[in-house]
VEXDREN-2710 file (C-alpha; in Angstrom, 1 decimal):
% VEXDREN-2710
k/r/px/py/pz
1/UNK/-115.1/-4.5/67.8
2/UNK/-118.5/-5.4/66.8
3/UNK/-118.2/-1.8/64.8
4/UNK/-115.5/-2.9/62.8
5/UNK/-116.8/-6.3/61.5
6/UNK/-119.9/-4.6/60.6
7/UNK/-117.9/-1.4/59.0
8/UNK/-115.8/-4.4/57.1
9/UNK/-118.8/-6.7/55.9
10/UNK/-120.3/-3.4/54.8
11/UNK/-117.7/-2.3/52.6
12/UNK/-117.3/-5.9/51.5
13/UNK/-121.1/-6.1/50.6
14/UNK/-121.1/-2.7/48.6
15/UNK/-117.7/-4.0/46.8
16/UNK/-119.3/-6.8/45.6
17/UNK/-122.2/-4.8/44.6
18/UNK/-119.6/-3.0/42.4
19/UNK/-117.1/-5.2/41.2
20/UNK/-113.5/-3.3/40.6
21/UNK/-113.3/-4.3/37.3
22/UNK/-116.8/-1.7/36.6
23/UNK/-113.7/1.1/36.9
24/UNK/-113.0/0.6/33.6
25/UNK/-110.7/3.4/31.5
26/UNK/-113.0/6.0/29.9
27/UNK/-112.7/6.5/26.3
28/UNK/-110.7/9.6/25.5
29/UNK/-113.2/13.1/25.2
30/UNK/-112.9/15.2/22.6
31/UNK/-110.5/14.0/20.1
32/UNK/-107.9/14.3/23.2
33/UNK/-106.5/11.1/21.9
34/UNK/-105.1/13.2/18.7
35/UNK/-105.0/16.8/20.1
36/UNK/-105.4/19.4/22.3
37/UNK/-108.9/20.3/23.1
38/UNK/-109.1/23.8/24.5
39/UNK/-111.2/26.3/25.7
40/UNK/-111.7/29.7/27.5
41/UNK/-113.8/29.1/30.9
42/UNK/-115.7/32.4/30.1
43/UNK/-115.9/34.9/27.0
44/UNK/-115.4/37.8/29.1
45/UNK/-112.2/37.6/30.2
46/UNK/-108.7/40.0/29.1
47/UNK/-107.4/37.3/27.4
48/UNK/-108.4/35.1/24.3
49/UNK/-106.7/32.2/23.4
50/UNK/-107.3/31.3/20.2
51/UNK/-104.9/28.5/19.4
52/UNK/-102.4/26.1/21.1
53/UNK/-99.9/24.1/19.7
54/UNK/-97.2/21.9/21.5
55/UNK/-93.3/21.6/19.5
56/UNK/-90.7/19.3/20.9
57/UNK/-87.1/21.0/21.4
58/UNK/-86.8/20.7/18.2
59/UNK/-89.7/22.7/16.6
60/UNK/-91.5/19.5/15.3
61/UNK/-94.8/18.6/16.7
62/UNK/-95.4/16.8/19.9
63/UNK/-98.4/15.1/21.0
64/UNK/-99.3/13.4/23.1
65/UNK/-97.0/15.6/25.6
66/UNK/-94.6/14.0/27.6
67/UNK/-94.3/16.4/30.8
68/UNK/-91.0/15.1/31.8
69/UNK/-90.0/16.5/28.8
70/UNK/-88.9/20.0/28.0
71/UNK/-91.4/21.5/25.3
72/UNK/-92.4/24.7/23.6
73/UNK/-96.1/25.9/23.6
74/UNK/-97.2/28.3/20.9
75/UNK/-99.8/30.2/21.4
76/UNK/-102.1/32.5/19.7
77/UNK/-103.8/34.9/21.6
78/UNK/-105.4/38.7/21.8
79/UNK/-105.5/41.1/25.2
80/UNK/-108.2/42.6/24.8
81/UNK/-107.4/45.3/27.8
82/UNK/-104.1/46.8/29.1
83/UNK/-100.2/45.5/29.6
84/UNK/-100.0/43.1/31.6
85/UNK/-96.0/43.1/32.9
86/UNK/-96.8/40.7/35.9
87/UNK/-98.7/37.9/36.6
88/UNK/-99.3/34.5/38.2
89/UNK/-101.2/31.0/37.6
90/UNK/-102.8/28.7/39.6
91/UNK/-103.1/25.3/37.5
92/UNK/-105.6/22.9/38.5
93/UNK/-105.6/19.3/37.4
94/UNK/-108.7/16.5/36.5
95/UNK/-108.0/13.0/35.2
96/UNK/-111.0/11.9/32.8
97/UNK/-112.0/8.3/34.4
98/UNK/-115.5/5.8/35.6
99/UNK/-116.4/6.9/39.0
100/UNK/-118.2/4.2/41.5
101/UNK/-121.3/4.6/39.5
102/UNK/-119.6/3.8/36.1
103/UNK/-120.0/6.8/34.6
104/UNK/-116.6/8.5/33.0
105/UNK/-116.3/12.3/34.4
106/UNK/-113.4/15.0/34.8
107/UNK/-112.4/14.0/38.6
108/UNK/-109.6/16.8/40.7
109/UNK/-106.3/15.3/41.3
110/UNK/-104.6/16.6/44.8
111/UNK/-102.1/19.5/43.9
112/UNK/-101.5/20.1/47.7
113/UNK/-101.4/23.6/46.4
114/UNK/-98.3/23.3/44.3
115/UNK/-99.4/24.6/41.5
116/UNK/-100.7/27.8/42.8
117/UNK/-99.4/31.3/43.0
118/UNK/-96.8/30.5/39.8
119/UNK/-94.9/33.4/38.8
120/UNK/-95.7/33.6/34.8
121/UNK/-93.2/35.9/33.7
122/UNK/-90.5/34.3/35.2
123/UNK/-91.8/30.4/34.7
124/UNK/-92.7/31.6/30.8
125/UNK/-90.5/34.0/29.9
126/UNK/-93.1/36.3/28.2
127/UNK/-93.6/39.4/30.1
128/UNK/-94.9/42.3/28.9
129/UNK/-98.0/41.1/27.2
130/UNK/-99.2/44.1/25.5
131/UNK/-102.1/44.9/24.5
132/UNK/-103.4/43.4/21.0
133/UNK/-102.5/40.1/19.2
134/UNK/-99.9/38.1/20.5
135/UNK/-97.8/35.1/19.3
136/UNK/-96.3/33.6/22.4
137/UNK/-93.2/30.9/21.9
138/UNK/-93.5/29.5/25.2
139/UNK/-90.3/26.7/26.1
140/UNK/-91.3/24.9/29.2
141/UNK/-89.6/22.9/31.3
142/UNK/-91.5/21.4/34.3
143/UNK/-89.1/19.9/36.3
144/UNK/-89.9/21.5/38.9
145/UNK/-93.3/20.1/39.2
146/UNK/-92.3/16.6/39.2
147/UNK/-93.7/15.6/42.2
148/UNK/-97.0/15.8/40.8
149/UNK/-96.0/14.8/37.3
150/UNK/-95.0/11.5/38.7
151/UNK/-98.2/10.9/40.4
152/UNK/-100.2/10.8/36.2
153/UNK/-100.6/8.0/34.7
154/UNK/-99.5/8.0/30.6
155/UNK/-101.7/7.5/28.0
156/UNK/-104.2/8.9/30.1
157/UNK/-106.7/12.0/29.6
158/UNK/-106.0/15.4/31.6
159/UNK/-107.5/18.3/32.1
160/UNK/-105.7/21.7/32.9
161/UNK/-107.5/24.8/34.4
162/UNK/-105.1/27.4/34.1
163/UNK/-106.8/30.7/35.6
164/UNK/-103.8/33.7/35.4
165/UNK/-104.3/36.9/37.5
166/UNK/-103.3/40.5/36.7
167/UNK/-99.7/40.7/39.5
168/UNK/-98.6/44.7/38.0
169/UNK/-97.3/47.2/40.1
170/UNK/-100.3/49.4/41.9
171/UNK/-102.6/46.4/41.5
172/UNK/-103.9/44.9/44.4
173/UNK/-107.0/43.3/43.5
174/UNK/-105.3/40.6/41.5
175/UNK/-108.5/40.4/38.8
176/UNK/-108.2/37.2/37.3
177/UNK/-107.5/37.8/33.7
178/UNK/-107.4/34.4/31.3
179/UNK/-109.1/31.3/31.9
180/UNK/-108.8/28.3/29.6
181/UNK/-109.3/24.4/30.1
182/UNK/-106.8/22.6/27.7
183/UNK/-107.6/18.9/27.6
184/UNK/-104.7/16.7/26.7
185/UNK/-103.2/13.1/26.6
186/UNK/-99.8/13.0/28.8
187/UNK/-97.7/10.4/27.9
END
């Protein structure tokens, strides 16, 4: 008993150290408040992307993106190695917001794993990827996903890190082959 008094007055002590209202929002990084900031995690990878642009149903420009939303991503992008004619995705999340110490950083969101393993020719619709330059016209819908999509908060700051793997026939080591971190407002 005597633990949890001290365990209580403890937490109450450091609260009041920090008041809540230190966990202010963060300012948006990187222009994210007006568009996409994007990048590839390294420079060695199969795939470049060098541009990504979001389209309502509709073909008109969307941003910030609403995930519960259908939308189409255009992308331009070069594979530098062979045909790819399967592959899957594992998408991680990070909300940009203050931390204890009250300073703003990229901080994981719990996926519980749902975002892993995605099939990306069947989810996209874009199978083969040959080899060269590609213009993808990508419709999404991610319905499915809405148990985590109902867990972000709007107007906020997000980060994706969307690492795909090479999935073809014969291919067993499952080489990760694209990287990119696309920071974006969801609304």
């Amino acid at each position: 008993m005597l633990r949890v008094f001290l365990g209580a007055a403890l937490l109450a002590t450091s609260l009041h150290a920090f008041p809540v209202e230190n966990l202010a929002d963060c300012p948006f990084p990187n222009g994210t408040d007006k568009a996409i900031h994007s990048y590839m995690c390294s420079s060695n990878e199969q795939f470049s992307i060098t541009d990504i642009q979001t389209l309502d149903k509709n073909g008109k420009p969307l941003y910030p993106i609403d995930p519960r939303q259908e939308f189409i991503l255009n992308l331009t992008t070069y594979n530098h190695g062979p045909q790819i004619d399967d592959n899957h995705v594992n998408v991680k999340i990070n909300q940009y917001k203050s931390g204890w110490s009250g300073d703003c950083s990229w901080q994981a969101i719990p996926t519980f794993g749902l975002l892993n393993g995605i099939d990306g020719c069947q989810f996209a619709h874009n199978c083969p990827l040959t080899s060269g330059p590609l213009f993808l016209i990508l419709p999404l819908d991610l319905s499915q996903f809405s148990a985590i999509i109902n867990m972000l908060a709007a107007y906020k700051p997000y980060e994706l890190e969307i690492r795909m793997f090479n999935y073809n026939a014969g291919n067993t080591a499952h080489e990760e082959i694209a990287c990119v971190m696309a920071q974006v407002e969801l609304s």
